[in-house]
VODONU-689876 format. One record per residue (C-alpha): x, y, z. Coordinates in Angstrom, 3 decimals, decimal comma. Each point is the difference from the previous one (the first is absolute). Example, Ala and Ser with C-alpha at 12.3 -4.5 7.8 and 13.67 -1.06 7.14 Angstrom:
BEGIN
12,300:-4,500:7,800
1,370:3,440:-0,660
END
This chain:
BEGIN
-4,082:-34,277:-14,941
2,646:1,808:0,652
-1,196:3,753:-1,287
-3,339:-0,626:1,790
1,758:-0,574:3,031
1,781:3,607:-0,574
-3,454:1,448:-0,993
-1,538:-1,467:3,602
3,524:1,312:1,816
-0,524:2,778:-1,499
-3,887:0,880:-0,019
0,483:-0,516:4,357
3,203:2,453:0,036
-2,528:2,622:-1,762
-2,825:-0,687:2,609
1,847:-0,168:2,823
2,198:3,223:-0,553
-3,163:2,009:-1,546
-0,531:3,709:2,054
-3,105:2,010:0,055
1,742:3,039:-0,796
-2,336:2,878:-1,980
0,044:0,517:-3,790
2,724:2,943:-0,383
-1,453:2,569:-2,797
1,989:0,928:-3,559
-0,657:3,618:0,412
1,284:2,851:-2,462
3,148:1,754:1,445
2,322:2,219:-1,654
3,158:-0,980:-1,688
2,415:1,304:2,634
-1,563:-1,753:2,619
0,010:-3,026:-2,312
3,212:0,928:-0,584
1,174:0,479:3,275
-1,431:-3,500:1,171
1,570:-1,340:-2,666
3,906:1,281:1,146
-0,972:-1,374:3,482
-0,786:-3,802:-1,094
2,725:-0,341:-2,369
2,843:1,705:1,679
2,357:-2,585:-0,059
2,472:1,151:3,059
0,886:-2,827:2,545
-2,606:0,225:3,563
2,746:1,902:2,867
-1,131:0,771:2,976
1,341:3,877:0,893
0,032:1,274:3,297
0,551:3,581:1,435
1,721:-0,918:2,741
0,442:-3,032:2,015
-2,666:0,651:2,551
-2,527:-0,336:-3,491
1,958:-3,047:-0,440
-0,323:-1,274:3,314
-4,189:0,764:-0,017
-0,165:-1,993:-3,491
1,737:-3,051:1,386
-2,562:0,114:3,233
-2,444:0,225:-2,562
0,843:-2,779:-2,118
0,514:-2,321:3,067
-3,729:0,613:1,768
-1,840:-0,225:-3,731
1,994:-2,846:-0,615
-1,342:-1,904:3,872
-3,547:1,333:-1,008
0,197:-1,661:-3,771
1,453:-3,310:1,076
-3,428:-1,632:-0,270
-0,566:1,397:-3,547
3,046:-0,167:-1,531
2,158:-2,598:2,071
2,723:-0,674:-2,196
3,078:2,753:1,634
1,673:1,075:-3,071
-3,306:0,390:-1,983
-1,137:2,115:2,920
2,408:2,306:0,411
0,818:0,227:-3,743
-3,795:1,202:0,179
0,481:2,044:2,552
2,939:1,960:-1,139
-1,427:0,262:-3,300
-4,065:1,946:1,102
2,402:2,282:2,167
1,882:1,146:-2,581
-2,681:-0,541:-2,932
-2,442:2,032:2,711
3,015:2,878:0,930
0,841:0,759:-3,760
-3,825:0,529:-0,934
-0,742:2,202:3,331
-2,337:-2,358:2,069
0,441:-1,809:3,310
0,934:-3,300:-0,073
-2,602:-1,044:2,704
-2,668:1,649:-2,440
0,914:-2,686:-2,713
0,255:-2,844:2,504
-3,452:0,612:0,691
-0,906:0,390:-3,386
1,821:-3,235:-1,166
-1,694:-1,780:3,181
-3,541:1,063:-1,676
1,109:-0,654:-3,772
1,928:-2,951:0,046
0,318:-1,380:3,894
3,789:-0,119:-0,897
-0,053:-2,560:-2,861
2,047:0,670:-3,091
-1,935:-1,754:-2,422
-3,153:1,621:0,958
-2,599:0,051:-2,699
-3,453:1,667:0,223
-3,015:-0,604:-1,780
0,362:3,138:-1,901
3,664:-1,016:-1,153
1,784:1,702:2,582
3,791:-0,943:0,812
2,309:-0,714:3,133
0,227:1,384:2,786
-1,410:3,311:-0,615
-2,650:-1,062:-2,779
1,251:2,027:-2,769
-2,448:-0,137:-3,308
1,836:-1,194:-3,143
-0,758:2,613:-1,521
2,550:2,369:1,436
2,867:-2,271:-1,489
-1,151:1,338:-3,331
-0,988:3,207:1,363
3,514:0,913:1,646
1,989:-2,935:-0,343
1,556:-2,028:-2,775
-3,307:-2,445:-0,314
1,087:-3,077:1,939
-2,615:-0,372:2,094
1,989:-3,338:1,620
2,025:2,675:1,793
-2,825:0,816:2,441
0,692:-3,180:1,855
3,126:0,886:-0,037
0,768:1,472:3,595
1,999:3,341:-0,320
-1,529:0,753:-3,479
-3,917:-0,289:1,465
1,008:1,961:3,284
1,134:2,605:-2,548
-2,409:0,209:-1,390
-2,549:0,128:2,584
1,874:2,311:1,961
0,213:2,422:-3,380
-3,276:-0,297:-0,849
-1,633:0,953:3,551
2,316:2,810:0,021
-1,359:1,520:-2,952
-3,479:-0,567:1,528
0,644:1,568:3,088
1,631:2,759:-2,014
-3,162:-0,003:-2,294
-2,070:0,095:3,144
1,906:3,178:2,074
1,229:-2,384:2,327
-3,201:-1,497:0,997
0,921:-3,435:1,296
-3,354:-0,945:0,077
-0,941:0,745:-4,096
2,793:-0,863:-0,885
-0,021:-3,481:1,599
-3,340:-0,473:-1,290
1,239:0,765:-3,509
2,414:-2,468:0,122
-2,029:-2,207:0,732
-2,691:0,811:-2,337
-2,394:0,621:2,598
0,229:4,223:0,311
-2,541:1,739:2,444
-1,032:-3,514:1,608
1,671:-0,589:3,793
0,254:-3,790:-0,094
3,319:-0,693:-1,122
1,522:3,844:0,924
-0,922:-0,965:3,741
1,165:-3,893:-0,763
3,827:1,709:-1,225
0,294:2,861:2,533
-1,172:-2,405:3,301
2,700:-2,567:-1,258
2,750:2,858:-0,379
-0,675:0,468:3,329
1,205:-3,546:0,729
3,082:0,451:-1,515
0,788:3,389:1,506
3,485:-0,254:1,929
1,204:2,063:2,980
3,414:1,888:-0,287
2,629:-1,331:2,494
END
């Protein structure tokens, strides 16, 4: 009785966090950008925020407070929040992209929810594809839900797309999502970015 009750618990969690996120491709790539992806998941320093000066500082803390009033109905537990918040700016500033650009993107992937799974077998918030854990990482695909590990990863891996793609947003975006040279879900990503744009004080 007992392990069908777990089964049933368990069988809702999975439809109730499922995401419609695309079907990421296993493309070819060359060993140093395999490589290279691979330093960036596994590097093992502590998160620190770094600031050049404390007007940066200052902006970042602005930051964090307005995302945090605009995610209270998607995430409204504080110290999740602004442990998630803290964590896409700096996961977002090490791999070169805007942190509003992956709010929007998570809002499209995921709608905020950690344990996120797609039809295709996506993962978290930023439906990452198992496959990249053996790809680049150490094969333990349970690390996708966890929430620094899949926002590094997603952040690495549409990095090296929009580096693939010459710094088209809009390719690359639609490689990411598995969905290259169609507008749906560039246009769905780039019009929610613009949602989470924030205004310098």
């Amino acid at each position: 009785m007992k392990t069908m009750l777990r089964l049933l618990v368990l069988a809702l969690l999975l439809i109730a966090g499922s995401a419609q996120a695309g079907n990421q491709k296993e493309e070819a790539m060359a060993d140093s950008v395999r490589l290279a992806l691979s330093r960036a998941i596994t590097e093992s320093r502590p998160m620190k925020m770094r600031f050049a000066d404390i007007q940066e500082r200052i902006q970042y803390l602005y930051w964090r407070g307005e995302m945090s009033e605009r995610l209270k109905k998607k995430l409204p537990d504080t110290q999740v929040r602004i442990e998630f918040l803290e964590t896409v700016w700096y996961e977002a500033r090490r791999a070169g992209l805007d942190p509003a650009m992956v709010l929007g993107l998570i809002q499209v992937e995921s709608a905020f929810r950690k344990y996120a799974l797609s039809p295709v077998g996506a993962h978290g918030y930023m439906q990452v594809m198992p496959f990249w854990s053996r790809v680049i990482g150490d094969s333990d695909r349970s690390k996708l839900f966890n929430m620094q590990a899949n926002l590094r990863y997603g952040c690495s891996i549409l990095r090296m797309y929009v580096d693939m793609e010459r710094g088209d947003l809009y390719l690359a975006l639609g490689r990411y999502n598995g969905s290259r040279g169609r507008p749906e879900y560039p246009n769905a990503v780039l019009s929610a970015w613009r949602g989470w744009e924030f205004k310098s004080v």
